[in-house]
N, C-alpha and C positions, 0 to 999 in steps of 0.2 A: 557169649562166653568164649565159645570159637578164638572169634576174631580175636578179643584182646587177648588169650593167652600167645595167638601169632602174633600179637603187635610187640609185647613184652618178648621176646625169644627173640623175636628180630631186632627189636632194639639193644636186646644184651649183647646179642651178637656182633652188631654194630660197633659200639660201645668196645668190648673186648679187643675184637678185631683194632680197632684206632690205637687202641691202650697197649698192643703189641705191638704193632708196625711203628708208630713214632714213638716210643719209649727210647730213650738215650741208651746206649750201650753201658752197663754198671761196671764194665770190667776191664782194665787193659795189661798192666805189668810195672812193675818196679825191681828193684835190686834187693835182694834176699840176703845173700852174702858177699864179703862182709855185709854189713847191717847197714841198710842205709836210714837218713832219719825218718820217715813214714815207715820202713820197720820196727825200728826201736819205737816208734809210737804205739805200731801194734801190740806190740811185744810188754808195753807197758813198764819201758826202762826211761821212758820221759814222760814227766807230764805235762797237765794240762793242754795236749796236741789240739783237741777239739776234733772232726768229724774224721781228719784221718786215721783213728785208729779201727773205723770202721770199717775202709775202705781205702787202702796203701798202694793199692794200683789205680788209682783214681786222678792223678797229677799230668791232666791236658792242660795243654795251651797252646796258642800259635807257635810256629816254628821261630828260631832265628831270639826267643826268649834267653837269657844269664842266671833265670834265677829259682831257687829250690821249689817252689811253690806253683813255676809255670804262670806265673800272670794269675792264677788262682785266688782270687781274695780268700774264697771259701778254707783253702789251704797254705793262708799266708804264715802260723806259726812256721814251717819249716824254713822261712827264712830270718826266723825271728835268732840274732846268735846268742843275746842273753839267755838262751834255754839251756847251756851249757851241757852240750851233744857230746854225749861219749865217744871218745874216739878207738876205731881196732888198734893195735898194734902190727905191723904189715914191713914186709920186704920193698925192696925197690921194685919189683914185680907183682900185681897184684892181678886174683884171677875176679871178675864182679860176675854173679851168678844171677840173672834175671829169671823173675818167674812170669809168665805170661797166661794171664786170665781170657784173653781175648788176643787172637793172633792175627795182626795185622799185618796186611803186606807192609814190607819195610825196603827203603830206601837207604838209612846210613844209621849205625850209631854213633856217637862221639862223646868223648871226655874231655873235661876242661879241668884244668886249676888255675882262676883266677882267670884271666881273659886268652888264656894260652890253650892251646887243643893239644892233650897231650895224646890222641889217636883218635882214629877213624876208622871204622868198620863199614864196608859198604856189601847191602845186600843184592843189591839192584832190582828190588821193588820185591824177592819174594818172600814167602810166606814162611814166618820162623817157625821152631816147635814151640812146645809148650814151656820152655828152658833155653836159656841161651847164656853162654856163657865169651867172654872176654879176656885176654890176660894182655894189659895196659902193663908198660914203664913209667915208672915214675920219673925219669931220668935223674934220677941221680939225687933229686928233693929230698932234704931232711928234714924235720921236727913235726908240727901237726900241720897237714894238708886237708883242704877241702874239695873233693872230685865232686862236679857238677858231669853228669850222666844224660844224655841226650838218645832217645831215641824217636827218629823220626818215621813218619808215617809214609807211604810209599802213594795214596790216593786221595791222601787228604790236607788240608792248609794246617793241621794240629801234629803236636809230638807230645810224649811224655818223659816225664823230669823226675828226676832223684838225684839227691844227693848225699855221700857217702864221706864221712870223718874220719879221717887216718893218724893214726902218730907211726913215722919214721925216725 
């Protein structure tokens, strides 16, 4: 009797143990405000997102990615544009407020509209807070803009992606 309640214990333990150390990290960060779309999915101002309203800091994929969803099948509605994404109303100056679940060393962040990098942010590999915030130029861009949001990872071949709907 002994022995098998030590075999069962040791096997849980086991067991546990593997179920902790390789488990994927559930958390990393997305853009808060304005809203980007894995917010507004949270938020439940779009529907039918599918698993990101679950989980809005959840949007890896390899670095050197274009697109809202990160290579992501899992989270490919965000690049879906018939979903008809609300867009903020914003200045030619805009502040992007990331909340960060898991802080990862960081190497750069960057903004894009369309294939053009409208800024860079470099950290140089350290560790952000829990909040980070940005304040991008639009240069000068008027009517409705689409910022692709690029934060990369400072130790790893992955980054995370959001994208954010403006009318100028």
């Amino acid at each position: 009797m002994r022995r098998t309640l030590t075999f069962l214990a040791t096997a849980v333990l086991a067991i546990g143990a593997t179920v902790f150390i390789a488990s994927p990290a559930m958390a990393h960060g997305y853009i808060s405000s304005p809203p980007s779309r894995q917010a507004m999915c949270a938020q439940g101002r779009v529907a039918n997102c599918g698993d990101i309203i679950y989980e809005p800091q959840s949007v890896e994929g390899p670095k050197g990615l274009r697109s809202c969803h990160g290579g992501n099948a899992r989270f490919a509605q965000l690049s879906d544009e018939s979903k008809g994404w609300p867009a903020t109303s914003v200045g030619n100056t805009v502040t992007f407020n990331w909340v960060l679940t898991a802080r990862h060393a960081t190497s750069t962040w960057e903004y894009y509209i369309g294939n053009t990098r409208i800024a860079v942010f470099n950290d140089g590999g350290k560790q952000p807070g829990a909040t980070v915030s940005h304040t991008v130029s639009l240069g000068g861009r008027t009517g409705r803009q689409k910022v692709l949001a690029i934060w990369n990872i400072a130790d790893t071949a992955n980054a995370f992606y959001s994208c954010v709907d403006l009318q100028r």
